[in-house]
C-alpha positions in Angstrom: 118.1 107.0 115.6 115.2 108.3 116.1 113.9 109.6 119.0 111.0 111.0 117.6 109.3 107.1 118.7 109.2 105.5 121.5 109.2 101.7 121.6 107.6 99.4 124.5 109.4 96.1 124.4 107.1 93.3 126.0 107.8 90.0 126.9 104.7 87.5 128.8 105.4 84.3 130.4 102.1 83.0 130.7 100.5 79.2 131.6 100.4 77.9 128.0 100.0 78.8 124.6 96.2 80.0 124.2 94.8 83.4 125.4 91.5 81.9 125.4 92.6 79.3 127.5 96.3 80.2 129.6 96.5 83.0 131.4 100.1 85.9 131.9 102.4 84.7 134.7 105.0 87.5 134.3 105.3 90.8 132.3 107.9 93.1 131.5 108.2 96.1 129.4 111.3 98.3 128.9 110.9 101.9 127.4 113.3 102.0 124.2 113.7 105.5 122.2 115.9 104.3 119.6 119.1 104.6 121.7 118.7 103.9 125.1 116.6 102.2 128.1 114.3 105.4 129.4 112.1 103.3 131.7 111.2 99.2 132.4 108.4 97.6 134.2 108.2 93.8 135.4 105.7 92.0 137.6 105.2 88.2 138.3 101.0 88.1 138.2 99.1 85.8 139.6 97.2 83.8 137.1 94.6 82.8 139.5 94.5 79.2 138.0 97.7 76.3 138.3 101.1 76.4 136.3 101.4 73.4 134.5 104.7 71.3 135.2 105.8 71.3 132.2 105.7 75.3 131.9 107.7 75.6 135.4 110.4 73.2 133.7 111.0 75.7 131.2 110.4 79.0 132.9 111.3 78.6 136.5 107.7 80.4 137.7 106.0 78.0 139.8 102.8 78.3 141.7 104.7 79.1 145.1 106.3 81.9 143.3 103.0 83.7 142.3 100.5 83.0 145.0 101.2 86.7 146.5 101.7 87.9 143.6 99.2 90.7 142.1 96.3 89.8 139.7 96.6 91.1 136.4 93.3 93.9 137.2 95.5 95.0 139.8 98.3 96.0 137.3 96.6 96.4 134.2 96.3 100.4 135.0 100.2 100.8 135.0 100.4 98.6 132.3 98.4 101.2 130.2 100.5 104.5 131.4 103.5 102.4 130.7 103.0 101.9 127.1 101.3 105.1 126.7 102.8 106.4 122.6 104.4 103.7 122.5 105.1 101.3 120.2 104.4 97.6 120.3 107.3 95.6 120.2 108.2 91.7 121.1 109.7 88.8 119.5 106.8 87.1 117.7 105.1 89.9 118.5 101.3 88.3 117.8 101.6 85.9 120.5 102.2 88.8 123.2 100.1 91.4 121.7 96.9 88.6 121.5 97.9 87.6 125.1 97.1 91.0 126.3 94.3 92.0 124.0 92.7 89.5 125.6 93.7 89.9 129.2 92.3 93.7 129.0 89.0 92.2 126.8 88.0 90.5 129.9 88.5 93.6 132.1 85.8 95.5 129.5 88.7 97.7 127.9 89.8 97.2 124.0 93.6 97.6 123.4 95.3 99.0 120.2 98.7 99.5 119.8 100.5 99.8 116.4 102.9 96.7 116.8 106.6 95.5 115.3 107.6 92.0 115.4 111.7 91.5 116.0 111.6 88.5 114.4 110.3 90.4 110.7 112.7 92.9 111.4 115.7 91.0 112.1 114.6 88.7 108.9 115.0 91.9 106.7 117.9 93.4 108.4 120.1 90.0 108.3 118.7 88.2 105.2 121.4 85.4 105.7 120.7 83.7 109.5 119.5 80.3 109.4 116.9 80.9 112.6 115.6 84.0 113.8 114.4 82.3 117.3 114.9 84.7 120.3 117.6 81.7 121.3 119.5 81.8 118.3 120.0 85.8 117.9 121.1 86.0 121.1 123.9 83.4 120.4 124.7 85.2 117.2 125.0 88.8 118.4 126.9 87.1 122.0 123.8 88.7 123.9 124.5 87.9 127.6 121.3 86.4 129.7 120.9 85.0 132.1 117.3 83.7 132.8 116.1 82.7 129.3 112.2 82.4 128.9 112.4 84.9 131.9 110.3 87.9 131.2 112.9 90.8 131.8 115.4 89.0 130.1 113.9 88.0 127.4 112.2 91.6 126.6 115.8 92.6 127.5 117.6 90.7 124.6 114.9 91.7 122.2 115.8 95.5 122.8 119.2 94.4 122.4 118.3 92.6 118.7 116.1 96.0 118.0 119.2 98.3 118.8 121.3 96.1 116.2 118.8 96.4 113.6 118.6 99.6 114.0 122.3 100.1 113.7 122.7 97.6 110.9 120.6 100.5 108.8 122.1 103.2 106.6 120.7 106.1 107.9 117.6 107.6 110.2 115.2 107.9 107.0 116.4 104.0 106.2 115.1 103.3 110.2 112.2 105.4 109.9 111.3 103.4 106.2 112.0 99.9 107.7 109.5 100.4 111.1 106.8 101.9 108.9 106.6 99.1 106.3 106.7 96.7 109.2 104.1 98.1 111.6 101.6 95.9 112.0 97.8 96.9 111.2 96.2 96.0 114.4 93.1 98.3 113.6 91.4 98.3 109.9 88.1 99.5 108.9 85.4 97.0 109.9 84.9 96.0 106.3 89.0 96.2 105.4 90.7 92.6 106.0 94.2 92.2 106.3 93.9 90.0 103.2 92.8 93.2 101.4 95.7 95.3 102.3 98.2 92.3 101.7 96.8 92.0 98.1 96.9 95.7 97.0 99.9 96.1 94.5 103.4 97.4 95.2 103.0 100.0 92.1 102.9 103.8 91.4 99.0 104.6 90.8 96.0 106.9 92.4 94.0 104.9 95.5 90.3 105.7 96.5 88.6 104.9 100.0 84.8 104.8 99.6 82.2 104.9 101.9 79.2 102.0 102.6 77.1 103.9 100.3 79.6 103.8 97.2 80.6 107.3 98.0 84.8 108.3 97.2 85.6 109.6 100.7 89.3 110.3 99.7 91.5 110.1 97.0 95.2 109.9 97.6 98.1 108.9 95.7 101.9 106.7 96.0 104.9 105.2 94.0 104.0 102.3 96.3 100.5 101.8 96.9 100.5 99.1 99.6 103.1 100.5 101.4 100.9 104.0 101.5 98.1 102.2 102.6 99.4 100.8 105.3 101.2 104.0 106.3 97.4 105.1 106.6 96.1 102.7 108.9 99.1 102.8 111.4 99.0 106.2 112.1 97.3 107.6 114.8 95.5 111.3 113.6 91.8 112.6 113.8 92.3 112.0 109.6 93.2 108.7 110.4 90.0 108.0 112.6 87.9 109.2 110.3 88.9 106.7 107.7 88.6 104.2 110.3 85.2 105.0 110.8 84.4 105.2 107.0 86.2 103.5 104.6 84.0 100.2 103.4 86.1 99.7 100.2 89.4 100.5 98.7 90.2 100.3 95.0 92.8 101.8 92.8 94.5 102.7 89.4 97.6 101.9 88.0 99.8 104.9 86.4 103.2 103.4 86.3 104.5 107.1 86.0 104.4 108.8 89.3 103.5 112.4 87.2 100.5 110.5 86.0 99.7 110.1 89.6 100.2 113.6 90.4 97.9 114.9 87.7 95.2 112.3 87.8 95.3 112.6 91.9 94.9 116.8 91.3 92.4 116.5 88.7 89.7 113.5 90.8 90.2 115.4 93.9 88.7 118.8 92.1 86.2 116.5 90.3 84.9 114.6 93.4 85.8 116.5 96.1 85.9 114.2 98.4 85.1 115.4 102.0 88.3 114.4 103.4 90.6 116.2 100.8 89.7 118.9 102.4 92.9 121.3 101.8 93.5 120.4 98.7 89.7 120.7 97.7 89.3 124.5 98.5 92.8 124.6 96.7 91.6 126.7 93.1 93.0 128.8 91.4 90.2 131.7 90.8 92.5 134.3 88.9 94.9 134.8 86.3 97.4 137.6 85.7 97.3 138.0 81.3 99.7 140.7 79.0 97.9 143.6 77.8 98.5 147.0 75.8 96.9 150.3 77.0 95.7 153.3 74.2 99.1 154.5 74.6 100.9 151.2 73.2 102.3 151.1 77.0 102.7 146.6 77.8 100.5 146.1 81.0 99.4 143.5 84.0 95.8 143.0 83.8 94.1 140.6 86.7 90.8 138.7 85.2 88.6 135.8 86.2 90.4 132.7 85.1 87.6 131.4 83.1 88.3 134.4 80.8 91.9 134.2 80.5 93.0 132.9 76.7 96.8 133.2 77.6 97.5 133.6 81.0 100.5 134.2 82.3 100.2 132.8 85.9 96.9 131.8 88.1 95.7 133.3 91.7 93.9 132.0 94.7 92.4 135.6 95.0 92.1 139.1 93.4 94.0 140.5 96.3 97.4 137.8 95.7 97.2 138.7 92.4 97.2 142.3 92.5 99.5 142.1 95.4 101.9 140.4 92.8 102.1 142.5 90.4 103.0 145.7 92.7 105.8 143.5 93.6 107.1 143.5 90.5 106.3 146.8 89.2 108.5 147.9 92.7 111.3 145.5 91.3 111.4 147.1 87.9 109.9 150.6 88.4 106.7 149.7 86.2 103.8 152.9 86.4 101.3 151.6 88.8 98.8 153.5 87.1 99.5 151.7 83.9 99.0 148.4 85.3 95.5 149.8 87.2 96.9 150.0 90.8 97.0 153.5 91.0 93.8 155.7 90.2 95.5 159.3 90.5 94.4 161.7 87.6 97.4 162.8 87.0 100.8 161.3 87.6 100.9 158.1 89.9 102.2 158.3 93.5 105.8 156.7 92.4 106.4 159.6 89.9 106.2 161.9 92.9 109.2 159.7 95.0 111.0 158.7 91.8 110.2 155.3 91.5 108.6 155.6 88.1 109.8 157.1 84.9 106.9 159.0 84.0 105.0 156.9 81.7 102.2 157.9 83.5 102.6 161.1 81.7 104.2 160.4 78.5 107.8 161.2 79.6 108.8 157.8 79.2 108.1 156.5 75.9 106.6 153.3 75.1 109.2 151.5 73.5 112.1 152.2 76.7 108.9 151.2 79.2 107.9 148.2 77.0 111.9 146.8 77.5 111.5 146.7 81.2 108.4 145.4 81.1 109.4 142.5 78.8 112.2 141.8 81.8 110.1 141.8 84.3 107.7 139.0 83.1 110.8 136.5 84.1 109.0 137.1 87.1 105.5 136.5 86.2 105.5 134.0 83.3 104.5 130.6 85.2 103.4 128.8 81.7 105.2 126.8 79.1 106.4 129.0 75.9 107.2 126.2 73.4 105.4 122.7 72.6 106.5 119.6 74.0 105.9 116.0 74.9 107.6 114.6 78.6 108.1 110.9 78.4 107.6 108.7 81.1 107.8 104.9 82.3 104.4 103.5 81.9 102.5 101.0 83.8 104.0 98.0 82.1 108.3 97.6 81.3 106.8 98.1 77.2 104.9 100.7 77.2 105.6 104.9 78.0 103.7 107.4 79.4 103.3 110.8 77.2 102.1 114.1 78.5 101.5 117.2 76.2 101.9 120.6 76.6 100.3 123.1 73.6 99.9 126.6 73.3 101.3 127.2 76.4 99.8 124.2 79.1 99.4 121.1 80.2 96.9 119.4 78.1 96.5 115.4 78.7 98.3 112.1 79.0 98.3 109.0 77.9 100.1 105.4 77.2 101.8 103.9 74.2 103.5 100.8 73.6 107.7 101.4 72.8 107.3 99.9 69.7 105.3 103.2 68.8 107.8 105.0 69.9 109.3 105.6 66.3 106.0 107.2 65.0 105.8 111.3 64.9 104.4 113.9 67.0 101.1 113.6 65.8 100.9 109.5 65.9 102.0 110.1 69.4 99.6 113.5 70.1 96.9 110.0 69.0 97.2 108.4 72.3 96.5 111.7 74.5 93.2 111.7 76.5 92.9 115.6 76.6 91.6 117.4 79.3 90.8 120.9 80.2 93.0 123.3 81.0 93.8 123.4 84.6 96.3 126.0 86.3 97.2 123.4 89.3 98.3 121.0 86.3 100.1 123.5 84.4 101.8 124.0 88.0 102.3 120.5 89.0 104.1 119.6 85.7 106.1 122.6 85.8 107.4 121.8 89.5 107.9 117.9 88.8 110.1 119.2 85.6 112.4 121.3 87.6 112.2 118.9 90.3 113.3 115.6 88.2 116.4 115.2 86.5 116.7 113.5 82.8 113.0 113.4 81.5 112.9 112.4 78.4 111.3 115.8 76.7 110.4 115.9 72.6 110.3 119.6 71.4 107.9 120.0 68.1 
């Protein structure tokens, strides 16, 4: 797998069953990447209060065994270092990670690790075991110990059962999907409850993370909501603690299609702007590239303000890119780059002079040979649609589709029918469009999802 993760397996013996109450006995953590062992750790600790009889029966630790040994203050340092990127890992993984959550608590320090639990993982990767005790996985993969409910060998086997599942998976991507829908949220916003995140829906939709004030603070978007979500709050990034530090709600809409999501995630973020979209808030499209004619009947580029731009041909982030653009081309098919307003000589433009341009400049090149190259060249320019069309998509429910129009040349709105509409025309279907305005990052994002996505369901009118 993998070794772009580390993985701390942890396994506590401890004097009972209750943080609150029991205290750690023995520890040990051994450093996993995925692969192989890269580092362990074990301690007895001295619990500084009496092992009951009944927990020596079943571990072996007894009181004579820990009186020298070290407090857990006097480790708790190297404990820290140890698991250091790490990942949280054990077998029944809350009653370890609450164990020392609350050992560190006491000693005034808050500890957060992103956690997996073996026994989730080995539930998904063999769906067909009747137990998935520590005891009975090691039976079933032959595992040899040899002190069970011993801390070394216990965290031991349980790298053993992680290795498997790991192997038991397809492929790296298949491992890196399996641990990230089963990392445990062990930090949420203050006002975000497990519960919450547990009930959002599995679906393809458009999610928003407000603020206490009511304020969207981001707006993001997923075929899989949920799973998204809890991507979110298992990472560890400054974006990450930020939303830690701000999200108060989270809501969401359904779009069944995932293009849906795309536009209607484009079009809220330039809407709302929310201060934590921030690269794709300053992402606009100020420009636009159109087809013009000069005096001479010559077919030229002309760059204007987008705003102004009836038929644009493609969209900027600057003056400069567009500009910069067009050179490009007129270089690629000897276009006069005083025709197209890039040149300002009074007479012939600098390319006449090193015969890379055919003298239109001057008249030597008439209009209708110029007019051919220049209608070859705008392969390379022409970002928009040139015909009408409707792209069908699944909708949010198994009977209904999704329908997306594109007239006079862009992207103009979706919306939702039910199938048995589907058997109406182009203009009962053109009924169910919420239109918007036109939007070059929408024209773009449609155009890259169709020559991204194979089979869509496209009705030419």
């Amino acid at each position: 797998m993998a070794k772009e993760r580390l993985y701390a397996i942890v396994d506590l013996e401890t004097t009972g069953g209750l943080p609150k109450r029991d205290k750690i006995t023995e520890i040990a953590i051994i450093l996993f990447d995925g692969e192989r062992i890269v580092d362990e750790y074990q301690s007895l600790i001295n619990p500084e209060r009496s092992i009951p009889y009944n927990i020596t029966r079943i571990t072996g630790i007894s009181n004579e065994m820990v009186v020298d040994a070290p407090k857990f203050y006097e480790v708790a340092k190297e404990v820290i270092e140890m698991m250091e990127g790490a990942i949280f890992v054990a077998h029944n993984v809350r009653f370890d990670y609450q164990f020392l959550r609350h050992e560190f608590r006491s000693l005034g320090y808050t500890f957060t690790k992103r956690n997996l639990c073996t026994v989730r993982l080995s539930r998904k990767a063999f769906p067909l075991l009747k137990s998935y005790s520590l005891g009975n996985l090691i039976r079933y993969f032959n595992i040899d110990v040899e002190n069970r409910h011993r801390a070394y060998d216990d965290a031991w086997a349980t790298t053993i059962v992680l290795e498997k599942i790991f192997k038991a998976q397809a492929s790296n991507d298949d491992i890196k999907d399996l641990v990230n829908d089963s990392l445990q949220l062990t930090k949420l916003p203050q006002s975000i409850s497990l519960e919450d995140v547990e009930n959002l829906p599995e679906d393809c939709g458009v999610y928003y993370f407000t603020n206490a004030k009511g304020y969207v603070i981001y707006v993001g978007k997923s075929i899989n909501i949920k799973k998204r979500i809890k991507q979110h709050f298992s990472k560890h990034t400054k974006k990450t603690d930020k939303l830690f530090q701000k999200v108060a709600d989270i809501s969401y809409e359904i779009t069944g299609s995932e293009l849906a999501s795309l536009l209607k995630e484009s079009r809220e973020i330039k809407d709302i702007q929310p201060e934590i979209n921030k690269i794709q808030k300053t992402n606009l499209y100020n420009y636009a590239v159109i087809r013009d004619k000069d005096k001479s009947g010559y077919d030229r580029y002309k760059v204007v303000t987008a705003a102004k731009a009836e038929k644009a041909l493609s969209y900027y982030g600057s003056r400069k890119s567009a500009l910069n653009h067009i050179e490009m081309i007129g270089e690629a098919f000897q276009l006069c780059p005083k025709i197209n307003n890039l040149d300002k000589s009074r007479n012939t433009c600098f390319n006449y002079e090193v015969q890379k341009c055919q003298g239109a400049c001057i008249g030597e090149e008439p209009p209708y040979l110029y007019n051919e190259r220049f209608e070859e060249s705008l392969v390379l320019v022409n970002r928009l649609f040139e015909e009408n069309f409707l792209v069908m998509e699944e909708g949010r429910t198994i009977n209904e589709k999704a329908v997306f129009l594109v007239e006079d040349g862009h992207y103009r709105g979706y919306g939702y029918v039910d199938g048995e509409d589907m058997a109406y025309g182009i203009e009962e279907l053109k009924e169910a469009i919420k239109y918007e305005q036109k939007n070059p990052e929408a024209d773009l994002i449609l155009r890259n999802y169709m020559w991204s996505t194979e089979n869509l369901e496209i009705i030419h009118f």
